[in-house]
MARKE-924664 format. One record per residue (C-alpha): residue number from 1; residue in three letters; x, y, z. Coordinates in steps of 0.2 Angstrom, whole numbers. Last residue first. Layout:
@i:NUM&aa:ala&X:X&Y:Y&Z:Z $
...
end
This chain:
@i:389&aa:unk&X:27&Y:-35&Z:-113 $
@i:388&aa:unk&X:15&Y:-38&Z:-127 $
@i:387&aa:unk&X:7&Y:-54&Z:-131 $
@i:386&aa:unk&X:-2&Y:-55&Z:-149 $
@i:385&aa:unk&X:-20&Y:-64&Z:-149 $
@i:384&aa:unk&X:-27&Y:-76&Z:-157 $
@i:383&aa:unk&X:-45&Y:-80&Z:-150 $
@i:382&aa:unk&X:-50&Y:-98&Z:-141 $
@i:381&aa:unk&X:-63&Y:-88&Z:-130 $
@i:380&aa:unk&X:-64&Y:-71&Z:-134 $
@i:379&aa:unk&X:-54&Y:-56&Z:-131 $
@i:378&aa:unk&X:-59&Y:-35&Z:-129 $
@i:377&aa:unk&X:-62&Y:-35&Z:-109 $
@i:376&aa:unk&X:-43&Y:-45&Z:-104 $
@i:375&aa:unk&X:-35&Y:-31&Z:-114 $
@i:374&aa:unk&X:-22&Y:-28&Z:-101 $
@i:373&aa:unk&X:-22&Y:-41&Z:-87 $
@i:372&aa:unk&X:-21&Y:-59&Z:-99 $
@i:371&aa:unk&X:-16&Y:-71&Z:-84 $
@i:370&aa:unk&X:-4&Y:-82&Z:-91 $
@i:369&aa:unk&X:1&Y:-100&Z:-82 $
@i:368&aa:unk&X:16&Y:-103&Z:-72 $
@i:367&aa:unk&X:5&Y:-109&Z:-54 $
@i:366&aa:unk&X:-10&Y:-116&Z:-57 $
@i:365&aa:unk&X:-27&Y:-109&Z:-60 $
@i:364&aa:unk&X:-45&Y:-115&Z:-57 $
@i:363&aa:unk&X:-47&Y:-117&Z:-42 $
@i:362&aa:unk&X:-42&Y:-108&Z:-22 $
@i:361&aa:unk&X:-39&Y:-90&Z:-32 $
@i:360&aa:unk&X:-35&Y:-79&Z:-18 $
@i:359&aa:unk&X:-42&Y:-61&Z:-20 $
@i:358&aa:unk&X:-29&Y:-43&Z:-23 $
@i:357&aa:unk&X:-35&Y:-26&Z:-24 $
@i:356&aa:unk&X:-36&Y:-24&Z:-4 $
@i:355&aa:unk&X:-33&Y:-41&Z:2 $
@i:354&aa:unk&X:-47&Y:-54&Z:-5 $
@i:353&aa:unk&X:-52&Y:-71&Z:2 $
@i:352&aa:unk&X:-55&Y:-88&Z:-8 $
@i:351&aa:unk&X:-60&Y:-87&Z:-28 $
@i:350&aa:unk&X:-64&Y:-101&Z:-38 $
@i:349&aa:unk&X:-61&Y:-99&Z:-55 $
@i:348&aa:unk&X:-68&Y:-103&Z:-72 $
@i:347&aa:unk&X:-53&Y:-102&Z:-88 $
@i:346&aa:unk&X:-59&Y:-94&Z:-103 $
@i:345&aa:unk&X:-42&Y:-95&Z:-115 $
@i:344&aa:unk&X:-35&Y:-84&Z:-124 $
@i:343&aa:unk&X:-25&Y:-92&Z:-139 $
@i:342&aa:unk&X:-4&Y:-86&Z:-140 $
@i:341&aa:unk&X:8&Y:-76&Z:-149 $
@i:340&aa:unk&X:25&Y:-70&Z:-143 $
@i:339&aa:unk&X:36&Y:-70&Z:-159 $
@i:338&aa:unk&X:44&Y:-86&Z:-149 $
@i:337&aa:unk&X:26&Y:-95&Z:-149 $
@i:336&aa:unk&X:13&Y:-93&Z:-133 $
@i:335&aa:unk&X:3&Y:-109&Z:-131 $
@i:334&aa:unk&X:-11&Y:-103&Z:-120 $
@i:333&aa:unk&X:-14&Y:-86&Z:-114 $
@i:332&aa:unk&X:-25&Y:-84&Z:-97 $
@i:331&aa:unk&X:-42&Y:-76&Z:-99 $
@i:330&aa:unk&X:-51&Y:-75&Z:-84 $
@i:329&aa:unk&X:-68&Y:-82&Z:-73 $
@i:328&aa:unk&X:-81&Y:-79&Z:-61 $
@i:327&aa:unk&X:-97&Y:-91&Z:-62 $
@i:326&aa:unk&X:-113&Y:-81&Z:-58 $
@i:325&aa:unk&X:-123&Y:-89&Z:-72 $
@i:324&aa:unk&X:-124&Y:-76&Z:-83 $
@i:323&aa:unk&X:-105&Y:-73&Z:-83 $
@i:322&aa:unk&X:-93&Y:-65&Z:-71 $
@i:321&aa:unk&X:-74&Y:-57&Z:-74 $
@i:320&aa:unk&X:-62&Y:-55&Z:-66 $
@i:319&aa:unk&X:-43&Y:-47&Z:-70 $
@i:318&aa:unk&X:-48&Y:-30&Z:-61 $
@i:317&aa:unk&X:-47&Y:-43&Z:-43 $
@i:316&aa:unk&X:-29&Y:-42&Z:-48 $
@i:315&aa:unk&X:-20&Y:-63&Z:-44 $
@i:314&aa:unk&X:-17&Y:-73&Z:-30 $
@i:313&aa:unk&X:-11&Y:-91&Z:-31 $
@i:312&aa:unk&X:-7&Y:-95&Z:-11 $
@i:311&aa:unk&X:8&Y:-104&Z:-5 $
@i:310&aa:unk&X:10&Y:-98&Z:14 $
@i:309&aa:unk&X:-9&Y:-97&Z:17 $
@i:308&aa:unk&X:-14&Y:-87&Z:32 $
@i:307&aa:unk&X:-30&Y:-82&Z:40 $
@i:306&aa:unk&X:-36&Y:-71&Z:54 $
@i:305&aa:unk&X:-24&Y:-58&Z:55 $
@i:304&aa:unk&X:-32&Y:-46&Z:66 $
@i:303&aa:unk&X:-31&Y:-26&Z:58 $
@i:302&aa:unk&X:-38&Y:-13&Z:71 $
@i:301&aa:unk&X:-42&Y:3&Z:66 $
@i:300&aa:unk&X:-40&Y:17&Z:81 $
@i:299&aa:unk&X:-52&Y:30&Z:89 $
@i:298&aa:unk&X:-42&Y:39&Z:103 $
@i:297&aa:unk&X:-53&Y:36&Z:120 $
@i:296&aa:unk&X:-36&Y:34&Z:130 $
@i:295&aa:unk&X:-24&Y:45&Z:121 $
@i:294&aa:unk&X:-8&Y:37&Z:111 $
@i:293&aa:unk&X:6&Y:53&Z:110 $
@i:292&aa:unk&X:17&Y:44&Z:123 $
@i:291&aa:unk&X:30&Y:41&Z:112 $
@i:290&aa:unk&X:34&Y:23&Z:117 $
@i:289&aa:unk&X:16&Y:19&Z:118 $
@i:288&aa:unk&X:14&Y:0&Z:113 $
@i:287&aa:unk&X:-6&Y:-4&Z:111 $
@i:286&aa:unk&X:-10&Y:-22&Z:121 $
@i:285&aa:unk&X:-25&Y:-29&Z:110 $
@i:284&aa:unk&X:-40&Y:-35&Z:120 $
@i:283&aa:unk&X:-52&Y:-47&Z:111 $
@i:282&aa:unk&X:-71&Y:-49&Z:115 $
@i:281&aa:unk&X:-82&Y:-61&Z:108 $
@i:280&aa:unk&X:-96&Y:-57&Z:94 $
@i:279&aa:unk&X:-116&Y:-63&Z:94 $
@i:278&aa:unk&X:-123&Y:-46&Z:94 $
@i:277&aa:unk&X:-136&Y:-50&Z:107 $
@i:276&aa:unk&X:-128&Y:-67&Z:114 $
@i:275&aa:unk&X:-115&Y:-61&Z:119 $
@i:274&aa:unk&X:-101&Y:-75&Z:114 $
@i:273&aa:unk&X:-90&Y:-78&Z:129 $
@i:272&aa:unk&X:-73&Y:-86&Z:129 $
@i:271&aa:unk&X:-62&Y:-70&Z:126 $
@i:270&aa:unk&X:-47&Y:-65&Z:117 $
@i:269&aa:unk&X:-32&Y:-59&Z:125 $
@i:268&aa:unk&X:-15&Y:-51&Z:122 $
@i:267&aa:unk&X:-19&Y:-51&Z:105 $
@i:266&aa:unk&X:-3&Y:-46&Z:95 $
@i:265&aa:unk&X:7&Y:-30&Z:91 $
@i:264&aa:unk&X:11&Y:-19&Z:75 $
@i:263&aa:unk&X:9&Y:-2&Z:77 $
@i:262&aa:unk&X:4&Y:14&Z:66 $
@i:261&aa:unk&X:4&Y:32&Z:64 $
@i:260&aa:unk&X:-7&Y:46&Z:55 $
@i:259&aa:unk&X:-10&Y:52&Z:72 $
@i:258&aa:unk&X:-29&Y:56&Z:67 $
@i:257&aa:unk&X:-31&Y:40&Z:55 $
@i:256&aa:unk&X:-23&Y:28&Z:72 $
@i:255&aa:unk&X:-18&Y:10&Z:63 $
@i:254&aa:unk&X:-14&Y:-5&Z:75 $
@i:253&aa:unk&X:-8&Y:-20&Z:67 $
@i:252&aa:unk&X:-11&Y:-38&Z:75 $
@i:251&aa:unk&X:-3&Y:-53&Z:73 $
@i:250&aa:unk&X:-12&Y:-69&Z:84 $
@i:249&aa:unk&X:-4&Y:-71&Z:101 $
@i:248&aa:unk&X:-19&Y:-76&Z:112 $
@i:247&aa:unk&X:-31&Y:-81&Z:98 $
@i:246&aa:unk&X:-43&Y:-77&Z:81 $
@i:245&aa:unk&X:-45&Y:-91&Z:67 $
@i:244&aa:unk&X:-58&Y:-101&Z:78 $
@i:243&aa:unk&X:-68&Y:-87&Z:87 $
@i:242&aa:unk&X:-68&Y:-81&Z:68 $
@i:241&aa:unk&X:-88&Y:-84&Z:66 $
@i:240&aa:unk&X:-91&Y:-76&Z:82 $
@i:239&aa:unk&X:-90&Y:-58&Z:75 $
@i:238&aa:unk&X:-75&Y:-49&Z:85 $
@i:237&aa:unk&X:-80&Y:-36&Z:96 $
@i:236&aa:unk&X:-64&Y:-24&Z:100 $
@i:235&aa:unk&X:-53&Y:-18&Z:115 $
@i:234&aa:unk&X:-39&Y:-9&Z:111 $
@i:233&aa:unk&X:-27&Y:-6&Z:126 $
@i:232&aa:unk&X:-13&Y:6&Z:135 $
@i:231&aa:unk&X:-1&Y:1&Z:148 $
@i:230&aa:unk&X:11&Y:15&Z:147 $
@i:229&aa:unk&X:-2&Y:31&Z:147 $
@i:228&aa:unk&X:-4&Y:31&Z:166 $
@i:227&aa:unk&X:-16&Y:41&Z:170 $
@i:226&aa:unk&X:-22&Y:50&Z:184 $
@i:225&aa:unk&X:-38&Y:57&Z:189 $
@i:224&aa:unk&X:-36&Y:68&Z:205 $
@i:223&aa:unk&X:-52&Y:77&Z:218 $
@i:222&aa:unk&X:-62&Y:67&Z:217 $
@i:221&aa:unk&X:-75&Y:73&Z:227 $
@i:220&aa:unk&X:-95&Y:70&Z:217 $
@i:219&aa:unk&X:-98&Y:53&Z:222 $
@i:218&aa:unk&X:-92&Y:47&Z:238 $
@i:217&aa:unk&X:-81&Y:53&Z:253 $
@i:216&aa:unk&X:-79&Y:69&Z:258 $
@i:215&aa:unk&X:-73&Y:84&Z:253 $
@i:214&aa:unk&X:-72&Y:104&Z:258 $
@i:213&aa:unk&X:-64&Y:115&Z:246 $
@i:212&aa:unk&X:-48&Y:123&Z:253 $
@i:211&aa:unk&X:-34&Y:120&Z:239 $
@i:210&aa:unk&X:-46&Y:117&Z:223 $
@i:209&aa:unk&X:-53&Y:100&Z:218 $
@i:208&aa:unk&X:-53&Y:94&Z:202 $
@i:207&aa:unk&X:-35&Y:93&Z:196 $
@i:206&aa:unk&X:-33&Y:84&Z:179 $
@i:205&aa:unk&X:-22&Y:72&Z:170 $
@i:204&aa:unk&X:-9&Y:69&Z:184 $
@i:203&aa:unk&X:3&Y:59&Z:175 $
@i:202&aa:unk&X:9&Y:42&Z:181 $
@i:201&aa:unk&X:15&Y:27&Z:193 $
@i:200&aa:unk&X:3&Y:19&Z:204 $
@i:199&aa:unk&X:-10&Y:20&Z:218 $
@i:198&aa:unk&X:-4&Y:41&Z:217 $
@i:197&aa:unk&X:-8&Y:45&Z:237 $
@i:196&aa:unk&X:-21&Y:57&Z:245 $
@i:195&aa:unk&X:-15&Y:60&Z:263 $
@i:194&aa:unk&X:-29&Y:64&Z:276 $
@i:193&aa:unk&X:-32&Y:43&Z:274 $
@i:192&aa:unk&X:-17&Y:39&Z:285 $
@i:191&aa:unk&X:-24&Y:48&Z:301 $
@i:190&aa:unk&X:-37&Y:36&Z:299 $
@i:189&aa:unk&X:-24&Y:20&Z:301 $
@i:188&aa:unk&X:-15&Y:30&Z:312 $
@i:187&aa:unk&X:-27&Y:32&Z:323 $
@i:186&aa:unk&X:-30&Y:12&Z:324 $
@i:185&aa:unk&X:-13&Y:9&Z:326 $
@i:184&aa:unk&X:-10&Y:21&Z:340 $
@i:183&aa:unk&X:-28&Y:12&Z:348 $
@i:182&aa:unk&X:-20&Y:-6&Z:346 $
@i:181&aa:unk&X:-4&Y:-1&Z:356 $
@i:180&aa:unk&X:-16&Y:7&Z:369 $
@i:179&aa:unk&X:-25&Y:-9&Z:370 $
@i:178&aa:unk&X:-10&Y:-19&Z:370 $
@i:177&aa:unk&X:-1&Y:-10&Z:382 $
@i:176&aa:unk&X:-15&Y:-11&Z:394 $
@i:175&aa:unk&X:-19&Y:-29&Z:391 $
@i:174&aa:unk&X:-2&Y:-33&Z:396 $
@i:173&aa:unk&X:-4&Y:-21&Z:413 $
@i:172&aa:unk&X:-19&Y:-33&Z:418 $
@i:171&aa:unk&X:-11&Y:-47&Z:412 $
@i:170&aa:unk&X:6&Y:-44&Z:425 $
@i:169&aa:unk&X:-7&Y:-38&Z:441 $
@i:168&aa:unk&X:-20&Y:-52&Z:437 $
@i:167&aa:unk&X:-4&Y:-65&Z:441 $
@i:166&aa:unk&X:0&Y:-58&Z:456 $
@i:165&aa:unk&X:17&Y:-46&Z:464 $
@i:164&aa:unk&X:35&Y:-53&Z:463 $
@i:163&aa:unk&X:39&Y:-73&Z:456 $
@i:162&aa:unk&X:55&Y:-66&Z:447 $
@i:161&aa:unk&X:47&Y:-67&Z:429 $
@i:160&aa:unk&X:30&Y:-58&Z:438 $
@i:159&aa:unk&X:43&Y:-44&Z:442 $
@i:158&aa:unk&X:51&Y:-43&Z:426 $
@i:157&aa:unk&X:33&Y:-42&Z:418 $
@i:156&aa:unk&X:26&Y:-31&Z:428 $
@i:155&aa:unk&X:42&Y:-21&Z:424 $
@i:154&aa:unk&X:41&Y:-23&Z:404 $
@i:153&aa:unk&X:20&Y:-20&Z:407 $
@i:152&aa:unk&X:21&Y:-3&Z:416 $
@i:151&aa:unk&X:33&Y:4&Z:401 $
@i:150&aa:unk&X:25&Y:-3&Z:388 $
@i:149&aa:unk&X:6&Y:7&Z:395 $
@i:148&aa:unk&X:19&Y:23&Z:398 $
@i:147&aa:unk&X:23&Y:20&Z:377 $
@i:146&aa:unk&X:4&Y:17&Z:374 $
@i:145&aa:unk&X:0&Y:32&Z:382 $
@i:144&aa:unk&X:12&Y:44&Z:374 $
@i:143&aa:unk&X:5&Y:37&Z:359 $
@i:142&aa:unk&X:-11&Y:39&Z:362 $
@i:141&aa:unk&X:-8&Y:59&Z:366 $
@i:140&aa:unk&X:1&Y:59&Z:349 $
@i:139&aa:unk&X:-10&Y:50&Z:340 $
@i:138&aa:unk&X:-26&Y:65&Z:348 $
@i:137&aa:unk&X:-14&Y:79&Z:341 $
@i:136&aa:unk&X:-13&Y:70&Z:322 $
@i:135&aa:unk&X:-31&Y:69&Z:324 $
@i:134&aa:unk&X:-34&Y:90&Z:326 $
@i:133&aa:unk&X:-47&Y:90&Z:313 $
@i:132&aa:unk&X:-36&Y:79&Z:301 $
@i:131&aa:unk&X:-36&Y:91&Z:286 $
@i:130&aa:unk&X:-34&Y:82&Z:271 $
@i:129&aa:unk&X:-17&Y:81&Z:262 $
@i:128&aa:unk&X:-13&Y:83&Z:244 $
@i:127&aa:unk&X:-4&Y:70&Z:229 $
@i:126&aa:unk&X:9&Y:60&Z:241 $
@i:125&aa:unk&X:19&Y:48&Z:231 $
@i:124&aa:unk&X:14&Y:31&Z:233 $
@i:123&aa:unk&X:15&Y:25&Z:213 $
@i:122&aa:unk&X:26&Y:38&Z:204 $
@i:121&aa:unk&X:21&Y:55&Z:198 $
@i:120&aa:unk&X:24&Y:65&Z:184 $
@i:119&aa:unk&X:14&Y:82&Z:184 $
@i:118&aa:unk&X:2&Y:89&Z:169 $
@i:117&aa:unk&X:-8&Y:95&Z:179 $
@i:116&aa:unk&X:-4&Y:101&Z:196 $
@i:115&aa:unk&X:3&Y:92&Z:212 $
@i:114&aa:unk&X:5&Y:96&Z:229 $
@i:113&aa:unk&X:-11&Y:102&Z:234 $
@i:112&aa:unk&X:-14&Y:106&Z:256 $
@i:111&aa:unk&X:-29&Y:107&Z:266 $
@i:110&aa:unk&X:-44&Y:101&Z:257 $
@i:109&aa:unk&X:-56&Y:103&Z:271 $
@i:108&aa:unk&X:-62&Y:87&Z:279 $
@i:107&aa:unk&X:-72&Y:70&Z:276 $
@i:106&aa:unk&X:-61&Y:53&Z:275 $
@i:105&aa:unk&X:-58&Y:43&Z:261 $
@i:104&aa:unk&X:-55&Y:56&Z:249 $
@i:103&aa:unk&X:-58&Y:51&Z:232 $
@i:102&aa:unk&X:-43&Y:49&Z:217 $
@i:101&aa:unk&X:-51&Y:48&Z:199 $
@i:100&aa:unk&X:-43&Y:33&Z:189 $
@i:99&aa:unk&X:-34&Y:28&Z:174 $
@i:98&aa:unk&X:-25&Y:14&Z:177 $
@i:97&aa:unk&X:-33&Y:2&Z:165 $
@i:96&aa:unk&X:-32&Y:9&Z:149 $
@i:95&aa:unk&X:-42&Y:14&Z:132 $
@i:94&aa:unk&X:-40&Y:15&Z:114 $
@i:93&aa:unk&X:-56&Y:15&Z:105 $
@i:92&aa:unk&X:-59&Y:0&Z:92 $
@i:91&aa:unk&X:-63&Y:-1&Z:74 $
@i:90&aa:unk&X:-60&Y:-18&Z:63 $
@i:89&aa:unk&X:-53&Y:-24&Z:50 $
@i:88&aa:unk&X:-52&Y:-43&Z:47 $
@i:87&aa:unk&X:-32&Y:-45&Z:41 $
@i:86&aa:unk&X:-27&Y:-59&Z:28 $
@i:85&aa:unk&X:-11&Y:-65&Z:25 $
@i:84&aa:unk&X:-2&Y:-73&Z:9 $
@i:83&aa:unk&X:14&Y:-78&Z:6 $
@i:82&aa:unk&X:17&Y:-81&Z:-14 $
@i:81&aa:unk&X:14&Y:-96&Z:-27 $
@i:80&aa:unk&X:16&Y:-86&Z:-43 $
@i:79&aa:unk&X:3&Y:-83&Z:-59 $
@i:78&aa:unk&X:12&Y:-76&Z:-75 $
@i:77&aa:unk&X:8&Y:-59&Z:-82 $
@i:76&aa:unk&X:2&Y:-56&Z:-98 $
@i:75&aa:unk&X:-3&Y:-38&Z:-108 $
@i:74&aa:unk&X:-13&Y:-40&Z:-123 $
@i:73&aa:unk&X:-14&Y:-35&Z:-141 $
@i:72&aa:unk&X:-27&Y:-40&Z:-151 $
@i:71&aa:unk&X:-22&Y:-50&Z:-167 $
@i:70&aa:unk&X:-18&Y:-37&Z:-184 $
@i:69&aa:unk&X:-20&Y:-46&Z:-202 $
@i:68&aa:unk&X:-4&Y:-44&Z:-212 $
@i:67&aa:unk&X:-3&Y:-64&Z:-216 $
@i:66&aa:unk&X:-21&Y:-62&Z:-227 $
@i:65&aa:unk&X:-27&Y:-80&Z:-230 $
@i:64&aa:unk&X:-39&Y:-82&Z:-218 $
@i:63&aa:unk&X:-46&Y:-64&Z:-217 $
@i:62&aa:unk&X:-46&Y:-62&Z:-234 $
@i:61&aa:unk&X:-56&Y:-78&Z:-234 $
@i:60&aa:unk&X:-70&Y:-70&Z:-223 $
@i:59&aa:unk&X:-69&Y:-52&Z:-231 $
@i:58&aa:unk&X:-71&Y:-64&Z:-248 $
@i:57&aa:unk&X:-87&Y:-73&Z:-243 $
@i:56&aa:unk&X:-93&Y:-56&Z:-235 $
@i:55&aa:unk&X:-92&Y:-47&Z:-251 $
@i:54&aa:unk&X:-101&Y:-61&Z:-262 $
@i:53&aa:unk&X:-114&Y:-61&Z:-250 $
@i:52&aa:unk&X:-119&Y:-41&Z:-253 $
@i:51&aa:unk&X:-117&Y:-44&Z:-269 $
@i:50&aa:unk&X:-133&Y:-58&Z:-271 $
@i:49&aa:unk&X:-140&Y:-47&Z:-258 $
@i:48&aa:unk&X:-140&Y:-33&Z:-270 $
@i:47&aa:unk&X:-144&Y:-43&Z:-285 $
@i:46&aa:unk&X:-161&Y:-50&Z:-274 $
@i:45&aa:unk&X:-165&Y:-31&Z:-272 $
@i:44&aa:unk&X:-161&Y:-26&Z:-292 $
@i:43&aa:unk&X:-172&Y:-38&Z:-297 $
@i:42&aa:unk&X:-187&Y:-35&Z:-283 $
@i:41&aa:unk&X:-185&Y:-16&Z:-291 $
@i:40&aa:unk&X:-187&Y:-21&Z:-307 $
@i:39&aa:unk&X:-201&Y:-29&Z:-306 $
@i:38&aa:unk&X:-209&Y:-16&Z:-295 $
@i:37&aa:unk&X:-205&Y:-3&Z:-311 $
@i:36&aa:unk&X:-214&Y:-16&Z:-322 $
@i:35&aa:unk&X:-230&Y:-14&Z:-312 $
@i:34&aa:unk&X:-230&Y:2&Z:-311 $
@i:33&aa:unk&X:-227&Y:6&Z:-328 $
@i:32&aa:unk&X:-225&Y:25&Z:-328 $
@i:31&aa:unk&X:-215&Y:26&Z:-345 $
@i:30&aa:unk&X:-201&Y:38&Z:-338 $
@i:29&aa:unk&X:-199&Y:30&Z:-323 $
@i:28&aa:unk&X:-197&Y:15&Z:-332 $
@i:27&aa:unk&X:-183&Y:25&Z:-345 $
@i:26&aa:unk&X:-174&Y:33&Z:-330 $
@i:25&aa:unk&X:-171&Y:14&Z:-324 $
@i:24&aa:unk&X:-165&Y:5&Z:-338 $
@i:23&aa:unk&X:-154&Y:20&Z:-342 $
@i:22&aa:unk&X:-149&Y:22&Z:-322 $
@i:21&aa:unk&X:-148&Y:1&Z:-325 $
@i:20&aa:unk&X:-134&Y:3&Z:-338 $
@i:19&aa:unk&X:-123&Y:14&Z:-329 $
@i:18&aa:unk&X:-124&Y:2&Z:-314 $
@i:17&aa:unk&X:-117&Y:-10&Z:-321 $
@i:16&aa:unk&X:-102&Y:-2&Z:-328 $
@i:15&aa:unk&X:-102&Y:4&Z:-307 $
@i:14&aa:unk&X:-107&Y:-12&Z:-299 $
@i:13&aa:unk&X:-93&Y:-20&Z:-310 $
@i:12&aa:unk&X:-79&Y:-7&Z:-302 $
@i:11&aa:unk&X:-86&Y:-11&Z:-286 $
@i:10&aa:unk&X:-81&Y:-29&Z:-289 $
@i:9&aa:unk&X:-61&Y:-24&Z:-293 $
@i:8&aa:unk&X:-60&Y:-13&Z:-280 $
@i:7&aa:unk&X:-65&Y:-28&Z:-266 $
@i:6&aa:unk&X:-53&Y:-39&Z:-276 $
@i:5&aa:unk&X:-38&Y:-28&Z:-276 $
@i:4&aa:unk&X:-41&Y:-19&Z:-258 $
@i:3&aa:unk&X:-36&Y:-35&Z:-246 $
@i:2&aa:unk&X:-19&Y:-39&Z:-257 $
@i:1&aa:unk&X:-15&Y:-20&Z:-254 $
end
């Protein structure tokens, strides 16, 4: 009520006042005196300023004087030294080195298939079998051969021990056996390559070649891929200005949008070459596949920890604000009293890297101050304001 006495007090002047200038002013109106009309109305103007004047002076010293006056209300919350990562995001495609299409190494009708899709196998075992062309008969023939070549040479080589028959005679049955012992080896080394064999341990992810198809060597057979989905990968170009933040053993995390899964890991590798047409290095990140459910060529978003600060001030990027000149700054509360009222402050800050809604503040700011959050948009520098919690 102390604000409404004095301003009801003047109005009721301008009212008895005003009474007595409708008179004034019916009568002019009446009389047609231009020139007395303008009078008046430069009189009446120059009051109403005059008024007008007198009603600010007194708002203004309400203001001062009046204790019931309402401060902005704003929401605080006080700056801590906390752990802080950072993570460069990235995309890569998942990918393995033991997956592989099987070729036949020797030409010949796909005689025999012993695996389907879908099949576990380990490293060595026997996948299909090309036929030979009657090979297998020929080692046997060699064989036989080679064992009456040994034969020859053991006696030759008793009787040569015991001073019987010539020299030539004992190397000329050694050579034999050699020879024919060479010739078994050889067969059997191409008698070897009718059998397709798993070069490692795991899943048979796609037959190609049907039982009876005739293959040969080169592009075009395979007739197996297999994968093995245990040692799988991320390979990813990272820009060359983190070749110094990003190394063998930095933390890494693994995020796959179509599995709605993730995994922690580290780099496994990172490379010492910058290309030079998009100037980025490679880093390989070893992907953990204990449910088996990671796909070579699944897309995947790689997070690389490339900068950490143990004590970092970090505060709601919302909080920020930028003036005319580009400088970012906040309202912090100074002075706050026991009935919770405190003077917002314009503090400028530097700002360092930013995590999702968060950003480092490297100056400006120390730890225990007040951030004004809530009503941070509604203050002025070196306002009152009331602090609620």
């Amino acid at each position: 009520m102390k604000t409404n006495i004095p301003i009801l007090a003047l109005l009721t002047v301008l009212i008895s006042c005003g009474g007595n200038q409708n008179d004034s002013v019916d009568s002019l109106i009446a009389n047609g005196n231009l020139e007395a009309i303008r009078s008046k109305k430069a009189s009446l103007t120059e009051e109403m300023k005059a008024i007008s004047d007198q009603v600010q002076a007194l708002d203004s010293v309400i203001s001062i004087l009046d204790a019931d006056t309402k401060l902005p209300l704003v929401n605080t919350f006080e700056v801590v030294q906390q752990h802080f990562d950072h993570f460069l995001e990235l995309q890569g495609d998942v990918a393995t080195k033991q997956n592989v299409l099987i070729y036949p190494e020797m030409a010949g009708t796909l005689e025999s298939v012993y695996v389907t899709e879908g099949d576990r196998v380990v490293k060595g075992q026997l996948l299909g079998r090309i036929d030979d062309g009657g090979m297998a008969s020929q080692l046997e023939q060699l064989k036989a051969q080679a064992a009456l070549a040994e034969t020859t040479y053991e006696r030759q080589k008793r009787l040569w021990e015991q001073h019987i028959g010539s020299e030539i005679q004992y190397l000329q049955a050694k050579t034999s056996y050699e020879a024919a012992k060479n010739s078994v080896e050889q067969v059997e080394r191409q008698l070897s390559k009718s059998a397709l064999r798993a070069p490692f341990s795991g899943i048979i992810d796609d037959v190609i070649k049907d039982q009876g198809t005739v293959v040969a060597p080169g592009p075009g057979s395979e007739v197996f891929r297999i994968v093995n989905l245990s040692h799988m990968y991320i390979t990813v170009n990272v820009p060359e200005t983190y070749v110094g933040s990003i190394q063998k053993g930095t933390l890494a995390k693994v995020y796959f949008p179509v599995l709605g899964d993730s995994v922690q890991t580290r780099v496994r590798q990172a490379g010492n070459y910058i290309n030079p047409n998009n100037r980025s290095f490679n880093v390989e990140i070893p992907v953990p596949n204990e449910k088996g459910n990671i796909k070579p060529n699944l897309t995947a978003r790689v997070m690389i920890n490339d900068y950490t600060n143990p004590q970092a001030l970090l505060i709601p990027q919302s909080v920020i604000s930028e003036n005319a000149e580009g400088e970012q700054y906040v309202f912090i509360a100074e002075d706050p009293t026991d009935e919770l009222k405190g003077t917002a402050r314009k503090r400028v800050v530097t700002t360092g890297k930013t995590q999702g809604r968060f950003v480092e503040i490297l100056g400006g700011l120390q730890a225990g101050e007040l951030i004004i959050q809530e009503g941070a948009r509604s203050v002025k520098d070196n306002q009152d304001v009331q602090i609620i919690k």
